[in-house]
C-alpha positions as CSV (number, residue, x, y, z in Angstrom):
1,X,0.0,0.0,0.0
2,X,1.5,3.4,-0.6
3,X,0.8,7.0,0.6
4,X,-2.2,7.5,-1.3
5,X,-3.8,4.7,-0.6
6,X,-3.5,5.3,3.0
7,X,-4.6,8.6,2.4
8,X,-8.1,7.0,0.5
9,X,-8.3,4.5,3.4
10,X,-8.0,7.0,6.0
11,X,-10.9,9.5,4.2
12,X,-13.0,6.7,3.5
13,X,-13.0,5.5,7.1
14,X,-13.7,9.2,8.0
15,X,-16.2,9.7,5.9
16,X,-18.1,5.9,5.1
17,X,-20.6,7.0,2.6
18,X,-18.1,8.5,0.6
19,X,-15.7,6.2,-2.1
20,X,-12.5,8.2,-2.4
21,X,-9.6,7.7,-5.0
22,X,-7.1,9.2,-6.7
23,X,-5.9,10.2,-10.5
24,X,-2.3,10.7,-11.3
25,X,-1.7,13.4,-13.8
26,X,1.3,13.2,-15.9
27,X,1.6,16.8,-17.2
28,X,-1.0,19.4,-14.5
29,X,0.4,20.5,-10.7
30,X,-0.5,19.4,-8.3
31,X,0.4,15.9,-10.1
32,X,-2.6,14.3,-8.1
33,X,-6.5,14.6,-8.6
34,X,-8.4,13.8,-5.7
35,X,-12.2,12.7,-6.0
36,X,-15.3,11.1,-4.1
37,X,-18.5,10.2,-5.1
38,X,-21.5,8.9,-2.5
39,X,-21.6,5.1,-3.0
40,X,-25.2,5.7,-3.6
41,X,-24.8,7.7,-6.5
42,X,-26.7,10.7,-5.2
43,X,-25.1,13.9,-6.4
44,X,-22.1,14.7,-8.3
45,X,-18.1,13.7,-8.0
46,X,-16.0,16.1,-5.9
47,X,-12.7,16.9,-7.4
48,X,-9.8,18.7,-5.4
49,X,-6.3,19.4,-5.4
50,X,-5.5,17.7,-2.4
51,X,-6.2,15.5,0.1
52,X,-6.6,18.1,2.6
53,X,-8.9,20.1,0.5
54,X,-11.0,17.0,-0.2
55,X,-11.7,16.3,3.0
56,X,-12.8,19.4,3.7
57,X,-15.5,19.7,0.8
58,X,-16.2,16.7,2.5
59,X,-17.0,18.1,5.8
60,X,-18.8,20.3,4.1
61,X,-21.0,18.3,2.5
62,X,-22.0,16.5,6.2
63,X,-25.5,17.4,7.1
64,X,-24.2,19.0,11.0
């Protein structure tokens, strides 16, 4: 398991309805993609820069 993966893990156990993952870019900065999608396909994918970023659209999107 790498980084990233931990990182994915660690969201997704943050944040269960959520599926996390990750797209390498070979040419844009930051080099990695981070996205989510509810695994029961209500609403649209959330894209962010980073990790940190994506959680915190997350935690945005968390009813309080």
């Amino acid at each position: 398991m790498n980084q990233f993966d931990k990182i994915v893990q660690r969201l997704e156990h943050d944040w269960p309805d959520w599926q996390v993952w990750y797209v390498p870019r070979a040419v844009s900065r930051p080099r990695i993609l981070w996205c989510a999608r509810r695994w029961d396909g209500i609403g649209e994918t959330i894209n962010a820069d980073s990790a940190d970023e994506l959680a915190q659209y997350l935690a945005d999107q968390t009813p309080s």
